[in-house]
N, C-alpha and C positions, 0 to 999 in steps of 0.2 A: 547683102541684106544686113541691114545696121540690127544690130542686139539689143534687146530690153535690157535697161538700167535695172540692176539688182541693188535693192535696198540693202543699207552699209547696218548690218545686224548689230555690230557693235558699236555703232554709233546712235544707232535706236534704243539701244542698252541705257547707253551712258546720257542721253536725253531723258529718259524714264528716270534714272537715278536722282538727277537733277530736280526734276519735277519735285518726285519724294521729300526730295531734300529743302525747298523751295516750300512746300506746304509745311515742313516741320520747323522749319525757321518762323512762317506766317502765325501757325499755333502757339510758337512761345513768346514771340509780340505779343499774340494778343492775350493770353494768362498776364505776361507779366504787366502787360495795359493795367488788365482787371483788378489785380491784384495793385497796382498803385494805386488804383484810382478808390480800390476797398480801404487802402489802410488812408487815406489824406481823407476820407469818411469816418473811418474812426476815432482820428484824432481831433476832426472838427467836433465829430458828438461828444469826447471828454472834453477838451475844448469849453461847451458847451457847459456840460454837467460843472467844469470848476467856474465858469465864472458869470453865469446867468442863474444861479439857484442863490436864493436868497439865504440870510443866515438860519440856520435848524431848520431845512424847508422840509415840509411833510409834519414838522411838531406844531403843536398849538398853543400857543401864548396862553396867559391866565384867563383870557375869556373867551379860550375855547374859538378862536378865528384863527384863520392863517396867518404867520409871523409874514407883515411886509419887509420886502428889502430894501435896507438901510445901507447897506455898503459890501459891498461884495466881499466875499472871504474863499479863499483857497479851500478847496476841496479837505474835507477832513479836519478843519482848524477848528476849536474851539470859538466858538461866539461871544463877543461884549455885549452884543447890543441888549440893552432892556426885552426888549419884545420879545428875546429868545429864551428868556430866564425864568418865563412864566413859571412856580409853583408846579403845575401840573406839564409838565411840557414830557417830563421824564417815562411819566405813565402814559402819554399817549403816544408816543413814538416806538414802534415794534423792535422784539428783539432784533441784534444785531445778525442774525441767522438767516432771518425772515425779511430782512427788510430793502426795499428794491432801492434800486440807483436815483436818487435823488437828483434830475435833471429837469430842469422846465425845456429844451430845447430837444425836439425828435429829432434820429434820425431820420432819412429818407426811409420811404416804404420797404424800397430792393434791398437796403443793407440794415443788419438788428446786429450791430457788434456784441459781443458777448461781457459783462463788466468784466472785465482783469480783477487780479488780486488785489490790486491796491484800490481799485474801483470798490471793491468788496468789504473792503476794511474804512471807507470813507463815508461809505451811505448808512454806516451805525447811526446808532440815535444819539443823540448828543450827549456825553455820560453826565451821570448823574451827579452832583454837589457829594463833596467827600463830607464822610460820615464827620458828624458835628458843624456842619456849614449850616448859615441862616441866609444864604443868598436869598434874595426876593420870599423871604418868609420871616414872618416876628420871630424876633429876637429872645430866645428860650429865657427864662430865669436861669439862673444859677444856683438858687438857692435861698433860704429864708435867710433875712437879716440877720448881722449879728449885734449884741449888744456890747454897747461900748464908753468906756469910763464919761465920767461929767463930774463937773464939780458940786453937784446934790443941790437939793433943793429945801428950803426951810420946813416945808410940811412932810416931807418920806422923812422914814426915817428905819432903826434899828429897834428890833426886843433881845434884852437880854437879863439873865440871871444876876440881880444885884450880890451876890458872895463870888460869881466868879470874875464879873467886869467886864465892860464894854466890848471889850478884843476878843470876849466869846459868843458875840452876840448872835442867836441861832435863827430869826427870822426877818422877816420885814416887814413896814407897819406904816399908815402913814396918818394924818388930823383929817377928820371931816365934819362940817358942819353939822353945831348944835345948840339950843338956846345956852344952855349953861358954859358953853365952848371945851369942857374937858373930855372930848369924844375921840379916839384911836376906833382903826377898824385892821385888820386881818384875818388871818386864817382859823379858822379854830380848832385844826386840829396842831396849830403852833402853841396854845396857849389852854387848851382843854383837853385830857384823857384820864377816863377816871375819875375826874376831877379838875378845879382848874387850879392851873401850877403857880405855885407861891411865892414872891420876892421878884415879880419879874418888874422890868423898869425901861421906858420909851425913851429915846435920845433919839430928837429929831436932827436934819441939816448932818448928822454922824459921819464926818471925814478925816481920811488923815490921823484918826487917832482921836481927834475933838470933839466936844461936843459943845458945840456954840450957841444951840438956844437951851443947855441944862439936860438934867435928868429930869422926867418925871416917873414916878410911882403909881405902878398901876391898883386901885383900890378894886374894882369889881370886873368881872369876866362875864361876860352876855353871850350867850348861844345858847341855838334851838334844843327843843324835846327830843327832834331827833337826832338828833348831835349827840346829846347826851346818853340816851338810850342803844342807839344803834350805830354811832359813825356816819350817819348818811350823808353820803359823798355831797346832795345835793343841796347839803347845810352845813356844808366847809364855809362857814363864813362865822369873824368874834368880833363885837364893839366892847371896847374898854374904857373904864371911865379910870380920869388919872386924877391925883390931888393938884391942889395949885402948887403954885411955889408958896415957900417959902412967906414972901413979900403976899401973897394972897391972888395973882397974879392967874388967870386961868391959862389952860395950854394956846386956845386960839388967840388969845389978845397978843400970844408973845409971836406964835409960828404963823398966824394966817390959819386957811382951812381951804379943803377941796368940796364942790358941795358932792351930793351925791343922787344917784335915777334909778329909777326903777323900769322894769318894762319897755327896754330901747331898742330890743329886735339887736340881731345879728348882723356881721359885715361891716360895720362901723370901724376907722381904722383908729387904734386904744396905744396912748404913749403908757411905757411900765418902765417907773425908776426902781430899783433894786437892788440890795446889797447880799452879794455871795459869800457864803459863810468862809470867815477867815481871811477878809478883803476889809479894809477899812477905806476902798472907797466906792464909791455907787456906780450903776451902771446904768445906761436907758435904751429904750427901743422902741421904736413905731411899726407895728405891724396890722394887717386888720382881723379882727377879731368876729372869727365864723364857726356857724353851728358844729357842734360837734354833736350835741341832740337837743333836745326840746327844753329840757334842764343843765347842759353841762355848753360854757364856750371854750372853743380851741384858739388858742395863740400861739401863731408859729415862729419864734425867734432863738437864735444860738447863743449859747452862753449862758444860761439863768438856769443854776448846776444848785445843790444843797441851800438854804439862808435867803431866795429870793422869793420862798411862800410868804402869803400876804400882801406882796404887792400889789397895789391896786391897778386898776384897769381904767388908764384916765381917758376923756373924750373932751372936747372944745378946750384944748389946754391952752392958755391965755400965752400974749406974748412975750411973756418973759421965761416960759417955758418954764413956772413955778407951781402953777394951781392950774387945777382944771375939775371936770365930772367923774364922780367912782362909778363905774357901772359892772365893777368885777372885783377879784384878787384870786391871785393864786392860789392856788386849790382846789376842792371837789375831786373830779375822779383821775385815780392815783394819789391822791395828795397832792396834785400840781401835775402832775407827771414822773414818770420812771426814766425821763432822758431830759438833759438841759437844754434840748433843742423844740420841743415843744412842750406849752405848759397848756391848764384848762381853768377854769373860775366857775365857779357855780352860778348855774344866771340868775339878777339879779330881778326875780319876781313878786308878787306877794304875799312871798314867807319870808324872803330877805326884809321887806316892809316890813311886814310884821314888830320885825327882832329888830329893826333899824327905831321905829317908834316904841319900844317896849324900853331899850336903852339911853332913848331921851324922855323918858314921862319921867 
């Protein structure tokens, strides 16, 4: 009688074992498949994200549209292009906290990679113009003009005390139109407190030390009731009549004249030649001349320190850059000002008229 075949136990074993082993080998194929085939997904979506997103994409240009792409930029780079430098581009792009991966290209549905740190640090918003930059925004001022020497002009000129002389001379002064032609205008509180001050004397063109069109002597002092009563800032304004020469000779026939207006509104932009006390030579500046109030104008210019009250406040200045329209002087409130940097004139309305026609009748 032939015998049943007895199955070889440890050969059944060692077949099992196999198996095992055989399915655990198939398991880490296929992770490590997965796992290749996850990260070559990855790297195609940054990939992606560096070089399909246009420059500052998610920011909006100056009018508030989406910045098109102009030339592809590396993930994280700073942007040239115009359309990315919009003004407002800074404020609409979210904090760098908040702000997601800036990528026009999805991944697949099955895989959402997570941004990496450096992914994190790219999708900021594009920083801001360091403090003091005018990129794509006007160009700030710097500041109000300064004034600066010239070789003076036939009609400014200087007042000073005829016993101490020219080289102390304390204001500035200049000729304006009048039938008689012996007309000065300035400040009046350079030329009147108290009373008006005695031996003073006009040397127009005053440079250098020179005086090339003469001395004149001033005979009479003109300013307002209120002027004299109260100081009112708003009648800081003196017309002086001066002798002829010598020869008979009136001031205008010799220096010219500036004419002078009345009631020219504000904003207007006002050349102001002036001599700084203890300077024997003149300075100038063009600046425009705006309300300070309803009676007083602001001129903002640097450099016009002690000796440039009186200055007149010229408009349509001709072009030799010698004559032009008075529609101010240094003066009114402060006395011109408490800083050389900005000065005020009392505007010239119909009290300044008044006192302007009272000095030529």
């Amino acid at each position: 009688m032939e015998m049943p075949e007895v199955p070889d136990r440890h050969s059944r074993v060692a077949r099992m074992r196999q198996r095992a082993r055989n399915r655990k080998r198939a398991r880490a194929r296929r992770a490590a498949f997965a796992a290749g085939a996850a990260g070559i997904l990855v790297i195609a979506g940054m990939l992606g994200v560096a070089f399909s997103r246009p420059p500052s994409a998610g920011a909006a240009t100056a009018d508030h549209t989406a910045a098109p792409v102009v030339t592809p930029v590396a993930a994280g780079s700073p942007s040239t292009s115009p359309s990315a430098r919009g003004v407002n581009e800074a404020a609409a792009a979210p904090p760098p906290s908040l702000a997601p991966p800036r990528t026009t290209a999805a991944a697949p549905a099955s895989v959402t990679p997570e941004p990496t740190i450096t992914q994190a640090l790219s999708v900021a918003a594009p920083a801001a113009a360091a403090p003091g930059s005018t990129v794509d925004s006007p160009a700030k001022p710097t500041g109000s003009p300064s004034g600066t020497p010239f070789g003076g002009t036939a009609v400014a000129g200087v007042l000073y005390k005829t016993d101490t002389g020219v080289s102390s001379h304390f204001c500035s002064a200049s000729v304006v139109h009048s039938a008689a032609g012996n007309l000065v205008i300035t400040a009046a509180h350079c030329v009147y407190s108290d009373g008006p001050k005695s031996d003073v004397a006009f040397a127009p063109g005053f440079h250098d030390g020179q005086m090339p069109y003469g001395s004149w002597a001033v005979t009479k002092v003109v300013v307002s009731q209120d002027w004299q009563d109260n100081n009112d800032p708003d009648q800081d304004v003196a017309f002086l009549q001066v002798a002829p020469s010598p020869s008979g000779a009136s001031l205008e026939s010799v220096t010219g004249a500036d004419q002078i207006a009345f009631d020219q509104g504000f904003g207007m932009s006002v050349t102001v030649p002036a001599y700084p006390q203890g300077s024997d030579t003149p300075i100038t500046c063009t600046a425009p001349a705006v309300e300070f109030s309803s009676t007083q104008t602001e001129w903002d210019c640097r450099g016009y320190p002690d000796g440039t009250s009186g200055a007149p406040f010229l408009t349509k200045v001709d072009s030799s850059g010698e004559k032009g329209t008075v529609v101010g002087v240094i003066g009114g409130y402060e006395q011109g000002g408490d800083s050389p940097d900005v000065s005020y004139s009392a505007y010239f309305g119909s009290a300044v008229q008044a006192l302007y026609q009272n000095a030529t009748s």
